[in-house]
N, C-alpha and C positions, 0 to 999 in steps of 0.2 A: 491698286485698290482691290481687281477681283482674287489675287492671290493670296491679299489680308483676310479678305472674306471667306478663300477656299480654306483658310489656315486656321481661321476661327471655326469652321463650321466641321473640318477634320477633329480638332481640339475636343468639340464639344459633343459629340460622338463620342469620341475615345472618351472623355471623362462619360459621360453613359453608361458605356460599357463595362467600366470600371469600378463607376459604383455598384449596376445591378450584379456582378459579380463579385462583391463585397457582400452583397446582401444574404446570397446564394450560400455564402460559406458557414459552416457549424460554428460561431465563434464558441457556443456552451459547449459542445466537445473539446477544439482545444483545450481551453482552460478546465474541463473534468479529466483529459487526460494528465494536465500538470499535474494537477489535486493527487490523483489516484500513483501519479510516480510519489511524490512527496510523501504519501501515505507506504507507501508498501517499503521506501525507503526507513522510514520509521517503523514500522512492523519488521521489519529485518532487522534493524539496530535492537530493535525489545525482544525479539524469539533470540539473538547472540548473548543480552543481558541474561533472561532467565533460564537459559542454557548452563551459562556460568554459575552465576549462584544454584542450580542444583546440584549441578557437578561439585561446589564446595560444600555446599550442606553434605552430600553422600560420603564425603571425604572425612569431615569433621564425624556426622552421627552415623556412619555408615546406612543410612536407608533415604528413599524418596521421599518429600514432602510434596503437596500440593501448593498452587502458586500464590492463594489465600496464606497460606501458613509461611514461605519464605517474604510476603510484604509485612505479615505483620512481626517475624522475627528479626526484622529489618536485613534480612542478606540481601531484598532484592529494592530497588529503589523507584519504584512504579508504586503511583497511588490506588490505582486500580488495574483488573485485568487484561484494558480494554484499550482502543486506541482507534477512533475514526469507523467503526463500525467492526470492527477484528473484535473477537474473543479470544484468548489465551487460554489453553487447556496442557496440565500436563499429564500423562498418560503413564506409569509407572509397570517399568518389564521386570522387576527383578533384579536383586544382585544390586550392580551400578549403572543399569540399562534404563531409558526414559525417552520420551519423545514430547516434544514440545509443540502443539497445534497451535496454530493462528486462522482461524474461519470468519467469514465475512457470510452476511445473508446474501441471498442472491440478486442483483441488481434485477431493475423490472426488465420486461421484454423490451421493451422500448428505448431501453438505455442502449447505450457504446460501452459504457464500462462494463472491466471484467473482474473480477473480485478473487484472484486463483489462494488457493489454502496451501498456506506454505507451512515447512515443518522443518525442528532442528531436532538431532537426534543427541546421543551423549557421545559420539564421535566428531561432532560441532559441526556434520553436515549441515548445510540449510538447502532446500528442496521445493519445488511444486509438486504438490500432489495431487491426485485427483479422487 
């Protein structure tokens, strides 16, 4: 019987312990850093789309368009520029040169997320940049 009771009272401890370091843990960070991979995962997939269709538009008209002008010539198939807080900018170098930005505003001080500004050029790099 005292070893039920040392075994219970071990048990009920450990559970204690268990919860209060449940409690302890970020669970809202996990789940913003999934959010934020799924995100950047999709801002990669759409700076590769709008990549492409410029690359095809320069081919067909020989010059850059802006990313307003290939949604609404339909080469590109995004409803808007945007995607979870990213902005889409394309930047036009001349010739068949262009650089595709993707900017997020800055998360608060307070947050864990990081919002890095990623870029596709007309050589289909895609890049962090700072």
């Amino acid at each position: 019987m005292k070893s039920l009771v040392s075994l219970l009272l071990v048990l009920g401890v450990g559970y204690f312990i268990y919860m209060y370091s449940l409690k302890k843990l970020p669970g809202s960070d996990l789940e913003n850093e999934a959010t934020e991979g799924i995100t950047l995962t999709g801002v990669r997939a759409d700076l590769l789309q709008i990549a492409e269709a410029e690359r095809g538009n320069i081919a067909l008209n020989s010059q850059c368009i802006s990313i307003d002008e290939l949604i609404s010539s339909g080469s590109l198939k995004l409803v808007q520029p945007e995607r979870d807080g990213y902005r889409y900018e394309i930047s036009c170098m001349g010739g068949a040169e262009f650089q595709v930005v993707a900017r997020h505003a800055p998360a608060p001080a307070s947050s864990s997320l990081h919002y890095p500004t990623l870029a596709i050029d007309s050589t289909m790099q895609l890049q962090e940049i700072h």
